[in-house]
C-alpha positions in Angstrom: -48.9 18.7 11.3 -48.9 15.1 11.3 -44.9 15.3 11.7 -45.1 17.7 14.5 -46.9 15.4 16.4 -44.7 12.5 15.2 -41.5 14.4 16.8 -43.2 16.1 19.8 -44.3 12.0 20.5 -40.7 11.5 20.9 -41.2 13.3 24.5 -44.0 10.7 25.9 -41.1 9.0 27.7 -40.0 12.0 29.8 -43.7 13.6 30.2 -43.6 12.8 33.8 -40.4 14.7 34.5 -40.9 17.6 32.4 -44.4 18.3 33.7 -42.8 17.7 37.9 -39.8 20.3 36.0 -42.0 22.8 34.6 -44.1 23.1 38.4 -40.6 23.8 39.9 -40.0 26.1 37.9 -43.3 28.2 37.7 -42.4 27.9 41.6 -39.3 29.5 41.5 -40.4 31.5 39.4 -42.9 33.1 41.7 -40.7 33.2 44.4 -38.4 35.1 42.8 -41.7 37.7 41.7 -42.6 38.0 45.1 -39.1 39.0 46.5 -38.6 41.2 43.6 -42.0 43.0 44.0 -41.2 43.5 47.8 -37.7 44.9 46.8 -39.3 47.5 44.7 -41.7 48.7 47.1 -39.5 48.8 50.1 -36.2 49.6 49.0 -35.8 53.7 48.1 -33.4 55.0 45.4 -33.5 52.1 42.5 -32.0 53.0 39.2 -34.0 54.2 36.5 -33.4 51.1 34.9 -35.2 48.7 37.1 -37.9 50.6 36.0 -37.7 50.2 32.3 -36.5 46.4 33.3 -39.4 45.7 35.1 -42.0 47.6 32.2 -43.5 50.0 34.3 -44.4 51.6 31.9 -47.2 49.1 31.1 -50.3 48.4 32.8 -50.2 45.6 34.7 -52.5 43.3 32.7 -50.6 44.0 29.5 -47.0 42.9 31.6 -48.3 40.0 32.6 -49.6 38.8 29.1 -46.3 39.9 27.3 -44.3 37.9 29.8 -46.5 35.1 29.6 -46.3 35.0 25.7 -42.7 35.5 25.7 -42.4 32.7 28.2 -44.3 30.0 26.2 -42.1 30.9 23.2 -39.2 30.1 24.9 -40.5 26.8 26.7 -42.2 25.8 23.1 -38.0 26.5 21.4 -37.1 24.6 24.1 -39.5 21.5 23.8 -39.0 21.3 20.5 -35.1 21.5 20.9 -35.6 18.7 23.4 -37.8 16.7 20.9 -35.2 16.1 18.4 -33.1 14.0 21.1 -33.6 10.8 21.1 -35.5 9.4 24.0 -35.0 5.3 24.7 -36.6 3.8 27.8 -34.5 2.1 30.3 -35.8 -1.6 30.5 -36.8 -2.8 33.7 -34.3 -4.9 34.0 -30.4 -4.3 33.6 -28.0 -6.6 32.6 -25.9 -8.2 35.1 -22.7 -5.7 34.9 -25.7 -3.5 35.7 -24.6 -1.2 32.5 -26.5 -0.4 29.7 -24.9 0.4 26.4 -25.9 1.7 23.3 -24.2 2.5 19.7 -24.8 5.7 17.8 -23.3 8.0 15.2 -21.3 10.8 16.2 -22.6 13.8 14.7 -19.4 14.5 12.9 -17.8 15.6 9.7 -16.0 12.7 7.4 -13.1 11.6 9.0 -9.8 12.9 7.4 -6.8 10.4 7.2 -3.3 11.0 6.3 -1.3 7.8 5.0 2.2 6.8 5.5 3.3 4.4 3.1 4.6 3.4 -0.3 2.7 3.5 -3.8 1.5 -0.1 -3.6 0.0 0.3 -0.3 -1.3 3.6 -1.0 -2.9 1.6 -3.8 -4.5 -1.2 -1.3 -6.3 1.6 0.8 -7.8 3.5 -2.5 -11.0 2.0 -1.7 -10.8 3.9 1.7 -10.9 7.2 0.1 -14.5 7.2 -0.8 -16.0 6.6 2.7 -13.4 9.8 4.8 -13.4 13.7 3.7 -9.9 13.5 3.0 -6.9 11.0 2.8 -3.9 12.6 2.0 -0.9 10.5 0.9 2.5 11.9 2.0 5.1 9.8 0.3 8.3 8.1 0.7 11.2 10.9 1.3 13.4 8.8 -1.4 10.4 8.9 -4.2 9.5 11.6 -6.3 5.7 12.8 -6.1 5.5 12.4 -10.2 4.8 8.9 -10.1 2.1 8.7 -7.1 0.5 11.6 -9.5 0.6 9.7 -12.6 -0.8 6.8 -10.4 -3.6 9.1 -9.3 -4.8 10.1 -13.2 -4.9 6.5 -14.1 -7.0 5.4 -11.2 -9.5 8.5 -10.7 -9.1 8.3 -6.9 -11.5 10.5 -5.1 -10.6 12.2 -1.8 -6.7 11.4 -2.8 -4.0 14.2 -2.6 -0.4 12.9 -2.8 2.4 15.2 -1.1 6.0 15.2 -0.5 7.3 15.5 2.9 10.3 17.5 1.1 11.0 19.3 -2.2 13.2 17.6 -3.4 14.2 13.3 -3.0 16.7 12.0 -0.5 19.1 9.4 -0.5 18.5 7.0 2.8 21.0 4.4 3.7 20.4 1.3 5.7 23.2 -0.6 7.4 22.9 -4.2 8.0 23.3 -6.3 10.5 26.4 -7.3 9.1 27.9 -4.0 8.3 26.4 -3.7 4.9 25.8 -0.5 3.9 23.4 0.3 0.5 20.8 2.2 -0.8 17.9 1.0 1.3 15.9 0.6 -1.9 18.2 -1.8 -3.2 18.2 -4.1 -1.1 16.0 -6.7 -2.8 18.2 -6.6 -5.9 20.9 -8.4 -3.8 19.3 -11.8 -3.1 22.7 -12.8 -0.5 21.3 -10.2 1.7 18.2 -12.0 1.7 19.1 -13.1 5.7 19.9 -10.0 6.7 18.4 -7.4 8.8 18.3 -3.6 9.0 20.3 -2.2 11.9 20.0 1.4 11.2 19.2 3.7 8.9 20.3 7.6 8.1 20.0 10.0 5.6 23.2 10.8 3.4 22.4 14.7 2.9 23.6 16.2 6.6 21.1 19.5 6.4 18.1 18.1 4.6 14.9 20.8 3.1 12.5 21.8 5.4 9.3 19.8 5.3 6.5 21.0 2.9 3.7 23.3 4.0 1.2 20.8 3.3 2.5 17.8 4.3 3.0 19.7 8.1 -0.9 20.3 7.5 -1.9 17.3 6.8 -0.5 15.7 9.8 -2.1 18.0 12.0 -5.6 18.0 10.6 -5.5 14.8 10.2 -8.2 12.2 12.7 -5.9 9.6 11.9 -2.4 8.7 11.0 -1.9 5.5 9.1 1.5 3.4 9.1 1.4 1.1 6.0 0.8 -1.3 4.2 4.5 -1.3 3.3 7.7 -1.9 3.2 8.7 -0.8 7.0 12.5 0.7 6.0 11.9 1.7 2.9 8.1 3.1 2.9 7.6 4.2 6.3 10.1 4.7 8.3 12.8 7.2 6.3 9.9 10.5 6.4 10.8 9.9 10.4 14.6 10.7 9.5 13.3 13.9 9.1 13.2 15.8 12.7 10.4 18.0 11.9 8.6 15.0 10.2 8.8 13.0 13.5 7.8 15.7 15.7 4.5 17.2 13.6 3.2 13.0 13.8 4.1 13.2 17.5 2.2 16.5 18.1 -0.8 15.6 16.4 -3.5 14.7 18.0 -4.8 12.0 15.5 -4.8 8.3 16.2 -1.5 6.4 15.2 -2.7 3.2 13.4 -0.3 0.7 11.8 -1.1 -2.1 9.3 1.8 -4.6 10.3 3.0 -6.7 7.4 2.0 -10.0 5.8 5.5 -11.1 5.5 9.0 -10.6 6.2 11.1 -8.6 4.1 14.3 -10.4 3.1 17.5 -8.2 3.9 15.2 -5.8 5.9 13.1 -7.4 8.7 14.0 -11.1 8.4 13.3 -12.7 11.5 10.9 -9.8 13.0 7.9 -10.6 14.8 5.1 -7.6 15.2 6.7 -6.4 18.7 10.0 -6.2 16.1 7.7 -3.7 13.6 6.0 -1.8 17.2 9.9 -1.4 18.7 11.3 -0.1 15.3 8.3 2.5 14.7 8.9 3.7 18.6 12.9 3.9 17.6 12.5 6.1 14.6 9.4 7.6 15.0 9.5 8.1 18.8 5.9 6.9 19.3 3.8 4.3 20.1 0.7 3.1 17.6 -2.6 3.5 19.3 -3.7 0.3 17.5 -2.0 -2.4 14.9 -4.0 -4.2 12.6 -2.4 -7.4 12.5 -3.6 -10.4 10.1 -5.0 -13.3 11.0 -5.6 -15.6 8.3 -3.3 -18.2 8.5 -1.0 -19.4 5.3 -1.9 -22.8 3.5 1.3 -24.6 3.2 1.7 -24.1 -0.2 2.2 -20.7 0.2 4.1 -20.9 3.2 6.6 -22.9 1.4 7.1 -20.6 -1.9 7.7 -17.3 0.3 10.4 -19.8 2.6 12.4 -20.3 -0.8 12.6 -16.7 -1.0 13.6 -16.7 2.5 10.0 -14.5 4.1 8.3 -16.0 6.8 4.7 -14.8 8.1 4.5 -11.9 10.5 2.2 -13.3 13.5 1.5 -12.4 17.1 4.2 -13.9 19.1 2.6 -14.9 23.0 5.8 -14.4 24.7 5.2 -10.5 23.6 2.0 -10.0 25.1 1.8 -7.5 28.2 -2.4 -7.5 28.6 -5.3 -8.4 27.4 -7.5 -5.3 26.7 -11.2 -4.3 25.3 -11.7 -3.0 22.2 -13.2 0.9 22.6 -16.7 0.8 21.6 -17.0 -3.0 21.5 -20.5 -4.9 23.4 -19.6 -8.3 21.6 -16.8 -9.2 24.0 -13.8 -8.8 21.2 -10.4 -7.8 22.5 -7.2 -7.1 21.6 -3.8 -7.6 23.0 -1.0 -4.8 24.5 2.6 -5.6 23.1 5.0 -2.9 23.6 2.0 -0.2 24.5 -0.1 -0.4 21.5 -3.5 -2.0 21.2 -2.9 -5.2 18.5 -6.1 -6.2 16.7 -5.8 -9.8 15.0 -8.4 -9.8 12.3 -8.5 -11.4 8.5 -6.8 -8.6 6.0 -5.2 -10.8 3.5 -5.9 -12.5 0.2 -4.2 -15.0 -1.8 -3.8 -13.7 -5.4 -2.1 -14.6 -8.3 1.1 -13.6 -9.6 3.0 -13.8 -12.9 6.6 -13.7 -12.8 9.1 -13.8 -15.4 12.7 -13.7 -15.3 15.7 -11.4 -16.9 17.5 -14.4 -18.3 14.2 -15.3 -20.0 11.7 -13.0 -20.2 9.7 -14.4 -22.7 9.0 -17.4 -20.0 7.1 -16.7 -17.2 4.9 -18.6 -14.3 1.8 -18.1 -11.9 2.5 -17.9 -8.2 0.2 -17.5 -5.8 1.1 -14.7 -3.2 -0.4 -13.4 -0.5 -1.3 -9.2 -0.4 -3.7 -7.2 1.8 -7.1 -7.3 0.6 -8.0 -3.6 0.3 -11.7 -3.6 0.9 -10.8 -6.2 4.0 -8.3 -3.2 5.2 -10.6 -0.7 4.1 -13.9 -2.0 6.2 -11.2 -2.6 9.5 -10.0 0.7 9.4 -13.3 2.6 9.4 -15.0 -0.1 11.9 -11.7 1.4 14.0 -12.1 4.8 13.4 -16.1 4.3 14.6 -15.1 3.3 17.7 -12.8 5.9 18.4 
């Protein structure tokens, strides 16, 4: 009982206008009685329905208590429907904008989230896949699904379903800015490429497979379609080669999101700012990221100087790119973002510095500590739902 009356409370708020509500409508209610009543008794022929319809067949006392008992049935489902809604009153005074806004949860079921990217950025959003329903992994077109499943066993990943986008591998090319063509997954094994760029890319089989069931499915159940972490021309962008890839991201209706790189890759995007990254996804892809999570932790010097020998430079926001400044969906503290090339960039810290052993093939038994600089997956992980809240 005591919880009843804790819910029906709820309603002290709006007591006022429900009681000024229920008066109108007992008024209506009559008017429409009388006009009814003076129909029946004036106009000749009715249907033998209006008689059943209006119980007839009932003395009058009895009609009136059934109809009032079915009545307060319905207004108590009704009240009590209205009870579970939460009732806030409007302070007295608004804020200046003269707008009043409030969060809440959408009553929804676990987002579902479909991820674009290579094994070691799949890896980095792992953490992710315990707070959606779903994140399906559709991986590279050039890499077999046997190792992202091996990688799956090992790590006990909830929520994670790997697919391929085709039954069988393909071979993608990249030419260089210079001409160069090779394997676009070979590129870092030929360190005087490291200055080059990718001009274009193309697969080498002319009449590739159709694309699997599932990975069509995935794409357009999907809440949101994630870009990355990754290697942009080797990870992400060769499943757009594929028409039919290309056009099931376009049609869905999820939210495009892509997690812009830390660094420059050497031979691929040397050089490339994010507006570089946004033009090359609208190129391939043939659409425009809703949002980009870029990183905002700056690089010690240290750091900066070990990835410069290897000829990588940090990714950052370049001012000369920006179009606007725009609000964040959702956001009351004031944070926004800026529009480069149509999408919605979000600076925000997504990196951490971590260290590395490397060794060499001349000497393998010899090997040093680096420290390097990777998305922080729980950083990536709490940016990407506080995204998907707002939208």
């Amino acid at each position: 009982m005591k919880q009843i009356i804790n819910r029906l409370s709820a309603l002290r708020q709006l007591l006022p206008s429900l009681s000024l509500t229920f008066a109108g409508i007992v008024l209506l209610s009559l008017g429409v009685a009388y006009l009814f009543i003076h129909a029946y008794r004036t106009i000749e022929g009715l249907p033998e329905v209006v008689w059943w319809l209006t119980l007839q067949f009932l003395p009058r006392p009895l009609r009136g208590i059934l109809l009032l008992g079915v009545g307060l049935l319905v207004l108590a489902g009704g009240i009590w429907q209205l009870s579970g809604v939460v009732v806030i009153p409007r302070p007295s005074q608004l804020p200046a904008d003269g707008e009043l806004v409030l969060g809440y949860d959408r009553a929804k079921r676990p987002r579902r989230i479909a991820v674009i990217s290579g094994g070691a950025g799949m890896l980095v959003l792992s953490s992710l896949s315990e707070q959606v329903d779903r994140m399906t992994c559709i991986v590279p077109v050039t890499d077999p699904v046997e190792y992202y499943y091996r990688a799956s066993g090992l790590l006990n990943q909830p929520n994670v379903y790997y697919v391929v986008p085709t039954p069988i591998p393909l071979e993608v090319i990249a030419e260089l800015d210079d001409g160069t063509l090779i394997d676009v997954r070979h590129i870092y094994l030929h360190p005087e490429l490291a200055e080059r760029q990718v001009q274009h890319l193309r697969l080498t089989q002319a009449d590739p497979p159709p694309l699997t069931r599932v990975a069509i499915e995935s794409l357009r159940e999907a809440d949101a379609i994630v870009l990355g972490p990754g290697s942009l021309f080797e990870s992400i962008l060769p499943n757009f080669l594929l028409a039919e890839f290309a056009e099931a991201v376009r049609a869905s209706p999820a939210k495009k999101i892509f997690i812009c790189n830390l660094m420059t890759e050497p031979g691929r995007t040397t050089g490339f700012r994010v507006a570089d990254h946004i033009r090359a996804i609208k190129e391939y892809a043939g659409i425009t990221p809703d949002y980009v999570l870029v990183n905002v932790q700056r690089i010690d010097p240290e750091t900066t100087r070990i990835y410069a020998a290897a000829n990588q430079t940090p990714v950052y926001l370049d001012p000369g790119d920006y179009e606007e400044l725009a609000a964040l969906p959702g956001d009351t503290r004031g944070q926004r973002g800026v529009i480069i090339e149509g999408s919605m960039v979000i600076e925000t810290d997504l990196a951490a510095a971590v260290i590395q052993y490397t060794t060499s093939l001349d000497n393998p038994l010899q090997s040093r500590a680096v420290r390097v600089l990777r998305h922080d997956g729980q950083k990536l992980a709490a940016a990407l739902l506080e995204l998907l809240r707002r939208v």
